[in-house]
C-alpha positions as CSV (number, residue, x, y, z in Angstrom):
1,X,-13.9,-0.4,-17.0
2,X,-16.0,-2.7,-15.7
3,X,-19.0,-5.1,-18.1
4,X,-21.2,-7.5,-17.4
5,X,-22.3,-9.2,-20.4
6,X,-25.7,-10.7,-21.3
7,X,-24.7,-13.9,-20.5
8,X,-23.4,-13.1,-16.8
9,X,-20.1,-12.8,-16.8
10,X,-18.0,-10.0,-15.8
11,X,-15.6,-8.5,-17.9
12,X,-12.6,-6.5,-17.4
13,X,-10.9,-3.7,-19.2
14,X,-8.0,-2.1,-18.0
15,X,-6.5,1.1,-19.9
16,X,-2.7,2.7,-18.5
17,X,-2.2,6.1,-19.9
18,X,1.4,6.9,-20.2
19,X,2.6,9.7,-18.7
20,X,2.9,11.5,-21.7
21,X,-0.3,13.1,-23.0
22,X,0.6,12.9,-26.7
23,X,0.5,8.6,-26.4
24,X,-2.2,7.0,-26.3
25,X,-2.9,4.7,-24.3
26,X,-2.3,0.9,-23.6
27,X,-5.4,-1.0,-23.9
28,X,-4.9,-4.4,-21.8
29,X,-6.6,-7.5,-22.7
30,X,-10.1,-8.1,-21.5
31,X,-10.3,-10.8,-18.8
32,X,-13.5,-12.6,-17.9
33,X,-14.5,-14.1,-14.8
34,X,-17.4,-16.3,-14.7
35,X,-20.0,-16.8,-11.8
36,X,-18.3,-20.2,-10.9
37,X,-15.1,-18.6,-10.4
38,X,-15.8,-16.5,-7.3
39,X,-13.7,-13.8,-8.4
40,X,-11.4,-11.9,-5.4
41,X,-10.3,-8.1,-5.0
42,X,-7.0,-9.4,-7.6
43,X,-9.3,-10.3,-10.2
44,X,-11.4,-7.4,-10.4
45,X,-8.3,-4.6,-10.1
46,X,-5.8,-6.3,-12.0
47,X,-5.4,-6.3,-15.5
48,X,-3.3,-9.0,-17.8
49,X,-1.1,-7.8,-20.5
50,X,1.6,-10.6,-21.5
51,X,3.4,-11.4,-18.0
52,X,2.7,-7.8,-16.7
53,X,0.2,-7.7,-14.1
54,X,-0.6,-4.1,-13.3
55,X,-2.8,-3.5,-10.1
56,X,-4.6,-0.3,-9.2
57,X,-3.6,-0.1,-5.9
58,X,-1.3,-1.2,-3.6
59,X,-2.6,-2.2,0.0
60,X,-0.1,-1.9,3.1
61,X,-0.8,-2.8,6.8
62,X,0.0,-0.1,9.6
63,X,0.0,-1.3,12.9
64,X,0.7,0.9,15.8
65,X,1.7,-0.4,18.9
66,X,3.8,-0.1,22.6
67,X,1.8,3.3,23.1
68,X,2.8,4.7,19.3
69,X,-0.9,4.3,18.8
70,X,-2.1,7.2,21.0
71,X,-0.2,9.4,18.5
72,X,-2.8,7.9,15.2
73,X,-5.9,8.7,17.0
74,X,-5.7,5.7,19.4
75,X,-6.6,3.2,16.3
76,X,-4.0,0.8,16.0
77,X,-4.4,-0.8,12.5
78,X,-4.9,1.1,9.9
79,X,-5.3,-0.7,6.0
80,X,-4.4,1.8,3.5
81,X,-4.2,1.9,-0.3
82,X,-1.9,3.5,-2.3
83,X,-1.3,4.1,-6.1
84,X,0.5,1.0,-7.3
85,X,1.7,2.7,-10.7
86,X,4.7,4.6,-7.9
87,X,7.6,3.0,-6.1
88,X,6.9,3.2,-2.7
89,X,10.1,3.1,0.0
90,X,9.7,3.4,3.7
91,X,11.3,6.8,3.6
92,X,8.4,7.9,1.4
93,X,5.6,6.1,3.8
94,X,6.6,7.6,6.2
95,X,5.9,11.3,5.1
96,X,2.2,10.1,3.5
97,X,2.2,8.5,7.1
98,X,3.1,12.0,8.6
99,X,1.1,13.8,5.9
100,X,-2.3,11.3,6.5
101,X,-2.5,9.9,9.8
102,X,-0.4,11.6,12.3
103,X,-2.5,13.1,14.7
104,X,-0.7,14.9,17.0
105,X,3.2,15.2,18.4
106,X,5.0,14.5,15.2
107,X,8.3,14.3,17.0
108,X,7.2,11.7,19.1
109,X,7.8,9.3,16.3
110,X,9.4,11.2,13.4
111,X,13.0,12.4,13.5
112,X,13.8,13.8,10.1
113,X,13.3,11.7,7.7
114,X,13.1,8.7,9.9
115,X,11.4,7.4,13.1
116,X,12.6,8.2,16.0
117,X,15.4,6.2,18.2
118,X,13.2,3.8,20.3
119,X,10.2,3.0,17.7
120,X,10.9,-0.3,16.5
121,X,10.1,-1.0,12.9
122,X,8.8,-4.4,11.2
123,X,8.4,-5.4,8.1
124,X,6.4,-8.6,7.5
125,X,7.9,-9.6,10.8
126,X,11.6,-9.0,10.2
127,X,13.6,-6.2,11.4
128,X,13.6,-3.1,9.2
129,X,17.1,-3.1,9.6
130,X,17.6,-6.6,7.7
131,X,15.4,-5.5,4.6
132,X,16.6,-2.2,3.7
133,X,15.5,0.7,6.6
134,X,13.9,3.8,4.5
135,X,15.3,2.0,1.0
136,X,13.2,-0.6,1.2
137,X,10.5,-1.0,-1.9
138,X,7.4,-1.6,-0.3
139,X,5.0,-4.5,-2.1
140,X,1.7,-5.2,-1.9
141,X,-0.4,-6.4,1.4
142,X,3.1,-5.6,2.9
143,X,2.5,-5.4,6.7
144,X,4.3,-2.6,8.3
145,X,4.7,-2.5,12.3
146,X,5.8,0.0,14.9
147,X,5.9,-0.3,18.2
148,X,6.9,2.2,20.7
149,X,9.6,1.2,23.0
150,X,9.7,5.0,24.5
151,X,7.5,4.9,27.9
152,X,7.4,7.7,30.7
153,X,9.0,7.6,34.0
């Protein structure tokens, strides 16, 4: 929930329901952010409990590139958001990725569970290979790159 007092400032109430209906549930403290702050996106959707710091959402950076971006509807960056309260691996991107913004020819990058030999995958700048492949634990404003090396002939 979201309050703006009389006196201007903006205050911030975050509630996490368990997943079990018969708790109730956790109330998080209430955070204020005054006008002389200038608060960001983090201070709005992210609530304070302790040394927890639970965010709403989690925001990851496609980029398609090396002609894999034909395949997303020809838009090569895509900024998406997903629930932060899950833990998201690359092997579970990739099927929201299949499920969400796959356009067409799915087995022109997807082979299984995986991409396809001759997509080459980043994360943050580093070889998927070094962080993990489909184990890795995505985090967020992760940015996430493929790039096509597959070209006709």
């Amino acid at each position: 929930m979201l309050h703006v007092s009389p006196a201007g400032r903006l205050i911030i109430c975050c509630l996490i329901f368990p997943k079990s209906n018969s708790a109730p549930p956790l109330k998080f403290k209430e955070t204020s952010i005054t006008e002389s702050k200038n608060p960001t996106y983090d201070d709005i959707f992210t609530c304070h409990y302790k040394n927890l710091v639970v965010h709403s959402v989690m925001e990851v950076s496609l980029n398609f590139s090396g002609g894999a971006e034909l395949l997303f509807g020809k838009i090569k960056q895509h900024i998406i958001n997903l629930p932060a309260g899950e833990t998201w691996s690359m092997k579970k991107l990739l099927s929201w990725i299949k499920d969400n913004l796959l356009k067409e020819r799915p087995e022109l990058f997807l082979q299984g569970d995986t991409v396809r030999p001759g997509i080459l995958v980043l994360v943050n700048n580093a070889d998927w290979e070094l962080v993990g492949q489909l184990d890795y634990h995505l985090q967020n404003k992760d940015e996430i790159v493929f790039i096509s090396t597959l070209h006709g002939g």
